[in-house]
C-alpha positions in Angstrom: 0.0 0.0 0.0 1.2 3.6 -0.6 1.6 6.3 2.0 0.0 9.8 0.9 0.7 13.1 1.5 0.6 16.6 0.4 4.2 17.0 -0.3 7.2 14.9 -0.3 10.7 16.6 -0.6 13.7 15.4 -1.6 17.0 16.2 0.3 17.3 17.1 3.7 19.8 19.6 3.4 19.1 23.8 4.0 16.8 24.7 1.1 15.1 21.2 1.7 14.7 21.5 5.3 13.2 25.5 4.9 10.8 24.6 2.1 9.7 21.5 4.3 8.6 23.8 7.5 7.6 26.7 5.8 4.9 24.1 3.9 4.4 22.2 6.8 3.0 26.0 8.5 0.5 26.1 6.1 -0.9 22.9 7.0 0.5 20.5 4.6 1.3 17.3 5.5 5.0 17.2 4.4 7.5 14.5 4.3 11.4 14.7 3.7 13.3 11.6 2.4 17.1 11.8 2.6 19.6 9.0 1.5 22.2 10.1 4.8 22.3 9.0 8.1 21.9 12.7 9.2 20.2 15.9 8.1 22.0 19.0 6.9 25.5 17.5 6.7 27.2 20.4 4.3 25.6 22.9 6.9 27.7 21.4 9.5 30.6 21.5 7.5 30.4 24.9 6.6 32.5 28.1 7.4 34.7 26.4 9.4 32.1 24.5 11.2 30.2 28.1 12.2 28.1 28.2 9.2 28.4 31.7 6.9 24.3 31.5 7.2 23.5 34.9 5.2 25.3 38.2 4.3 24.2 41.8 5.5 25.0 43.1 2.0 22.8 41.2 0.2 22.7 41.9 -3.7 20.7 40.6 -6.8 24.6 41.4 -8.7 26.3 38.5 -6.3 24.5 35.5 -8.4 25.5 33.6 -11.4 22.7 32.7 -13.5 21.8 32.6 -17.1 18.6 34.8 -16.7 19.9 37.1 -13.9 16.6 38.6 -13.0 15.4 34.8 -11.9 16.5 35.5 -8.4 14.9 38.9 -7.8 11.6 37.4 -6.8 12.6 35.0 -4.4 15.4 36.7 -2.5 13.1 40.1 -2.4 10.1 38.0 -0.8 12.1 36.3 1.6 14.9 37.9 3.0 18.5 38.0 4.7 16.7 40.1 7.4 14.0 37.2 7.3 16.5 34.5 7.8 18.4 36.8 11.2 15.2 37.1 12.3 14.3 33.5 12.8 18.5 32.8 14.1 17.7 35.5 16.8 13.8 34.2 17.6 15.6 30.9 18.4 18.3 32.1 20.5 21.2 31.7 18.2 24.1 33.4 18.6 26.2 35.1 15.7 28.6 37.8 14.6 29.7 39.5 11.5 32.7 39.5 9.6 33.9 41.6 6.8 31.9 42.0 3.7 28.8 41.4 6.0 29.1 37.8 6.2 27.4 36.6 9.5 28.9 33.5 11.2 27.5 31.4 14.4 29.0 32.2 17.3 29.3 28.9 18.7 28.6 25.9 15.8 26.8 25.2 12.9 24.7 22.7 14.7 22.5 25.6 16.0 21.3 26.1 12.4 20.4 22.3 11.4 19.1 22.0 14.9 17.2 25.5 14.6 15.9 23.8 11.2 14.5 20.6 13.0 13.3 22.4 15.4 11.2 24.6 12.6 10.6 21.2 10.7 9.1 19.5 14.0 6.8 22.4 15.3 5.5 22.2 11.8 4.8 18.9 11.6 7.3 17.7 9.0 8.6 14.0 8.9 12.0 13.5 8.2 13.0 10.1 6.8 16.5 9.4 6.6 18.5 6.4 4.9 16.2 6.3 2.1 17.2 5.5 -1.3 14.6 6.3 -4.2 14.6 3.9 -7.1 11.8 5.1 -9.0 9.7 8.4 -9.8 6.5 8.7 -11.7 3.6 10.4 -12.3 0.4 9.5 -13.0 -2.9 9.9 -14.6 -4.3 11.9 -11.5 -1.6 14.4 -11.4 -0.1 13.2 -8.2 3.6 11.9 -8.1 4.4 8.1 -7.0 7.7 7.0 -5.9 9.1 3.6 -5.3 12.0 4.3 -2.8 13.9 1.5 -0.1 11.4 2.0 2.6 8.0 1.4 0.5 5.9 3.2 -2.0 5.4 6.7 -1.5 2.8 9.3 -3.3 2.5 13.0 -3.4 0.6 16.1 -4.6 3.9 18.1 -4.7 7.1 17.0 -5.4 10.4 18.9 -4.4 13.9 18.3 -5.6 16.5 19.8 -3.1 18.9 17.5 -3.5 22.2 20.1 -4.4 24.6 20.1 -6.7 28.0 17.9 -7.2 30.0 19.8 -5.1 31.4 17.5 -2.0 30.9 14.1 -3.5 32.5 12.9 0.4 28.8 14.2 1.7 26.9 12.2 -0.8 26.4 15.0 -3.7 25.0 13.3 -6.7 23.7 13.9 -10.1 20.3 12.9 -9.0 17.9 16.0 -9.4 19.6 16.5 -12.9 18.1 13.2 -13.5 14.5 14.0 -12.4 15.0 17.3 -14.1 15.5 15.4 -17.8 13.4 12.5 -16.8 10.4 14.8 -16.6 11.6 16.7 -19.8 13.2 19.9 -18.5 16.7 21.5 -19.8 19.6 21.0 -17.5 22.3 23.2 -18.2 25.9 22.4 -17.6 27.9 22.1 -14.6 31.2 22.6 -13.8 32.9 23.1 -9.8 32.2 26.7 -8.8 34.4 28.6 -5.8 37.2 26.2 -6.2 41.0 26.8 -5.7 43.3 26.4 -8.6 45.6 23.9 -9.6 49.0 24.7 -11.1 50.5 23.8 -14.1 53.4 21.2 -12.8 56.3 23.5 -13.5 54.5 26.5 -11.4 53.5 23.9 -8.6 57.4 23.3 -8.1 58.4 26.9 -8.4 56.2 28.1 -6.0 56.2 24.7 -3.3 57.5 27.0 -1.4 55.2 29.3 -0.9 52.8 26.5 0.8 50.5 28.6 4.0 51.9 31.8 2.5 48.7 34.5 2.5 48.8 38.0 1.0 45.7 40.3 -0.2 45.7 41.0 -4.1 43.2 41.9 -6.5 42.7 39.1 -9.2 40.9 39.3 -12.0 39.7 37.1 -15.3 40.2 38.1 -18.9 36.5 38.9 -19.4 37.6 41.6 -16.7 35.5 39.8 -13.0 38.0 40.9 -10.0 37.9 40.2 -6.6 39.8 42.0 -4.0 40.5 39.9 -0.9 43.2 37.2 0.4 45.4 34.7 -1.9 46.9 31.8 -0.4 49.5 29.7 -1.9 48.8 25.9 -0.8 50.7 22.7 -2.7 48.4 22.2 -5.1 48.1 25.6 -6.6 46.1 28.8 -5.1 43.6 29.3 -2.9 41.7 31.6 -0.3 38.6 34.1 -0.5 39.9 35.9 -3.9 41.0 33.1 -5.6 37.3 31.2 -5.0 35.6 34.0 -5.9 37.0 34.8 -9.5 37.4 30.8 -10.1 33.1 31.0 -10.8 34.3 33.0 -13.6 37.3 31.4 -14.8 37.4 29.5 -18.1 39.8 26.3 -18.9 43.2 28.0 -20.9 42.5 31.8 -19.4 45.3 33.1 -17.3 44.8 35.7 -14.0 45.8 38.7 -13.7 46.8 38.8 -9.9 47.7 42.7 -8.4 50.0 41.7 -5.5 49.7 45.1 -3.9 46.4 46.3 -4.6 46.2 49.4 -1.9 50.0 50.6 -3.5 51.2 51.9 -6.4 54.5 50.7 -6.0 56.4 52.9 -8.2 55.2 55.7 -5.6 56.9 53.4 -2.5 60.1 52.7 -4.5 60.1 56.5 -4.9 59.9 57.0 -1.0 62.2 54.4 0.2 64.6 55.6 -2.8 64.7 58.9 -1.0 65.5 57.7 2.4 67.8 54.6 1.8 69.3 54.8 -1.9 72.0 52.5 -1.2 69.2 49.8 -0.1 69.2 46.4 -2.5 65.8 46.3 -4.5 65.7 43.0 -3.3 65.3 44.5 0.4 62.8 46.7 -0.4 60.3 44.5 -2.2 60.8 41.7 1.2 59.3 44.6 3.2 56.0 45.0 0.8 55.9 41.5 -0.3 56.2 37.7 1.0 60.3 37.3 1.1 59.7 33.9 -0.3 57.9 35.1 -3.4 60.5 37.7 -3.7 63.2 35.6 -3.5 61.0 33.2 -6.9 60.9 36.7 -8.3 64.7 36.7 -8.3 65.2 33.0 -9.1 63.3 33.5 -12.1 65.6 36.7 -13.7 62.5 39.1 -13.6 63.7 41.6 -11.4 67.3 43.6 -11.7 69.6 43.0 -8.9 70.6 46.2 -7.8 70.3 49.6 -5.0 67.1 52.1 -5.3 69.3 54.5 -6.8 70.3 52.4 -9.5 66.7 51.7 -11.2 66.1 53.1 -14.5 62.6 54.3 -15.5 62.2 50.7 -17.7 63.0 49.2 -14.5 60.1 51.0 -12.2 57.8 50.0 -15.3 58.7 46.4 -15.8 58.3 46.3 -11.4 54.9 47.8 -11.4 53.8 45.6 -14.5 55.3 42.2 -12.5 53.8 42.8 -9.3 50.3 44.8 -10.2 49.7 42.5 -13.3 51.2 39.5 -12.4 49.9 36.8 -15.1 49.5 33.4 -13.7 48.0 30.8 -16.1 46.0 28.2 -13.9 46.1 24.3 -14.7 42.6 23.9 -14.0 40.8 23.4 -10.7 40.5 21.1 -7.5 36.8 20.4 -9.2 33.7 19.1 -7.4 35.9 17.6 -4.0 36.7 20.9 -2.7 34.2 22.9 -4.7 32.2 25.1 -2.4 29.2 25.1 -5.0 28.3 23.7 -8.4 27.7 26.2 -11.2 25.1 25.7 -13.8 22.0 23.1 -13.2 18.4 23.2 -13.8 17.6 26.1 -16.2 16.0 28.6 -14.5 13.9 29.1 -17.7 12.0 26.2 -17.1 10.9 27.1 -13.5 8.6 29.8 -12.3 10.7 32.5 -10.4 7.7 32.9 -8.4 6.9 29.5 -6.9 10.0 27.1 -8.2 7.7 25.1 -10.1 8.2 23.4 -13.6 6.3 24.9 -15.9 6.6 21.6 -18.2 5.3 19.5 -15.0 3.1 20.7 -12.9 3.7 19.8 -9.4 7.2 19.4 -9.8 9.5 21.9 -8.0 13.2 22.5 -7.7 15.1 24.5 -5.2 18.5 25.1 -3.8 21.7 24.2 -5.8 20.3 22.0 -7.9 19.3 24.9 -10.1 21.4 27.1 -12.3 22.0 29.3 -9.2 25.2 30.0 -7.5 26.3 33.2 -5.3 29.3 34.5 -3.9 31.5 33.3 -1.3 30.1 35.1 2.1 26.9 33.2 3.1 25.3 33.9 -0.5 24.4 30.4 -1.5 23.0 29.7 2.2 20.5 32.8 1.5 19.1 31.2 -2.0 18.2 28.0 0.1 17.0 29.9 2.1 14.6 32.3 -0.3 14.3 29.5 -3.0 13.1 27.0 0.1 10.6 29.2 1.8 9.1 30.7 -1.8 8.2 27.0 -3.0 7.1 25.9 0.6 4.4 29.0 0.1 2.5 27.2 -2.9 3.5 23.3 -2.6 
């Protein structure tokens, strides 16, 4: 025999777990299925184990999509002030960081268990260690599954189930799958806020570097930049800047990477030159810049071995162009096992801004990751769950 209910949604992770209690308010009888052992595992994970849950400076301009008005709706009707205000009505404590990213004071457990908590005052069932096998839909509109636990059948069906970052976590292809099963475009993905990898010759020249942090400005050929922390790891390059511009990095580009993006250096030169002109250029750049990358710098012939007073003028310009516009041509990327998020997905085309439904199956929604949505690094991501969640769980 098959259990009914209103809604059935698939993925217990953030956007799943908010669409699920904001349904389950309105009266719905609402089940989650989850193939984990636990709920919400890459919200534990997250910013350090604190959880980045929103940003202050929320923007419409801080999402990838290919229609870039499909997140106005949803993020307008359901806010980052929204999201605080149920953290604060359940006692949890937080703090901001730069670029208004907001963190949990204590663990990211207060946001999963904050979200149970929601999920359980309204009503919601969450069924873990559940496998689908099967999806259908039949004559009567409603949706029947076949999963490990029994047969299942729904009014409403919702796809949370994320993208392919964090395969360790159980990321799948799975909603993709649904998506084309039930006829809808699914546009392609590729590992979004990701560190680079060098090419082999670059890893060995700069091995050295490994831990190494320094803020830059780095930018893509299309002309994206991002001014925050670089950090050199074994692999390649990583840290805040690097993540950022890698969601709009292309295979064969290079980078341009300003090492000291609040100097002009020519200008400093020009100062020390003036108080110490017997001082070795090499000694003035260690005070500016890592002395390790200075001393690569110098390994690799691009800077002149002499005193201040001894630059020329094609000197000072061949300095500034080296360390503001330093290229650096990136192998590729770590990919989906460090990725922070997946880019492309679901076409947004093919869903309703308004209530996350497919407009080629009724009764189908998707939210979260899943769909061709990505935002920034800074607790962006965690506010589409959020908005996509809660806008769906208003009509499922």
């Amino acid at each position: 025999m098959s259990q009914s209910c209103d809604v059935i949604v698939i993925g217990a992770g953030a956007a799943g777990l908010m669409c699920a209690a904001s349904a389950g308010y309105r009266g719905r009888s609402v089940l989650v299925l989850d193939n984990a052992k636990k709920a919400g595992r890459k919200i534990l994970i997250s910013g350090g184990g604190r959880c980045n849950f929103t940003n202050n400076d929320l923007s419409t301009s801080a999402f990838i999509c290919s229609n870039p008005h499909f997140v106005k709706s949803a993020l307008s009707r359901y806010t980052a002030w929204n999201f605080i205000d149920l953290v604060e009505r359940h006692g949890v404590a937080y703090h901001e960081r730069e670029h208004g990213q907001l963190f949990c004071d204590d663990s990211a457990k207060d946001i999963v268990d904050m979200l149970h908590t929601e999920c359980d005052w309204a009503g919601v069932k969450i069924q873990l260690r559940t496998e689908i096998l099967s999806i259908e839909k039949a004559d009567d509109g409603r949706y029947h599954l076949q999963t490990s636990q029994g047969a299942l059948n729904c009014e409403s069906l919702v796809v949370a189930t994320g993208g392919l970052s964090m395969p360790k976590l159980g990321a799948t292809p799975y909603g993709y799958k649904v998506a084309e099963q039930f006829g809808l475009k699914v546009n392609a993905t590729k590992a979004g806020l990701v560190p680079f990898t060098l090419q082999q010759h670059d890893k060995d020249k700069y091995a050295d570097l490994s831990g190494v942090s320094l803020p830059v400005r780095i930018s893509t050929e299309s002309g994206v930049s991002f001014k925050e922390a670089l950090l050199f790891t074994h692999r390649g390059l990583s840290g805040p800047s690097v993540l950022q511009v890698s969601s709009y990095w292309n295979p064969g580009e290079a980078v341009s990477i300003n090492l000291l993006p609040d100097t002009e250096i020519t200008e400093t030169l020009a100062a020390m030159t003036e108080s110490s002109p017997n001082q070795a250029l090499k000694t003035a750049l260690a005070r500016v810049l890592p002395k390790r990358l200075v001393e690569i710098f110098y390994a690799d012939e691009l800077l002149p071995e002499c005193t201040l007073k001894q630059l020329q003028h094609k000197d000072l310009n061949d300095i500034s162009t080296l360390l503001h516009n330093w290229q650096v041509k990136p192998n590729g990327t770590e990919g989906y096992r460090t990725a922070e998020v997946t880019l492309g997905g679901v076409d947004t085309n093919e869903l309703s801004s308004k209530t996350m439904e497919a407009k080629k199956a009724p009764g189908l929604y998707f939210i979260g990751e899943v769909m061709d949505v990505s935002g920034w690094l800074g607790g962006y991501n965690f506010q589409w769950a959020w908005s996509s969640g809660w806008s769906c769980g208003q009509f499922v």
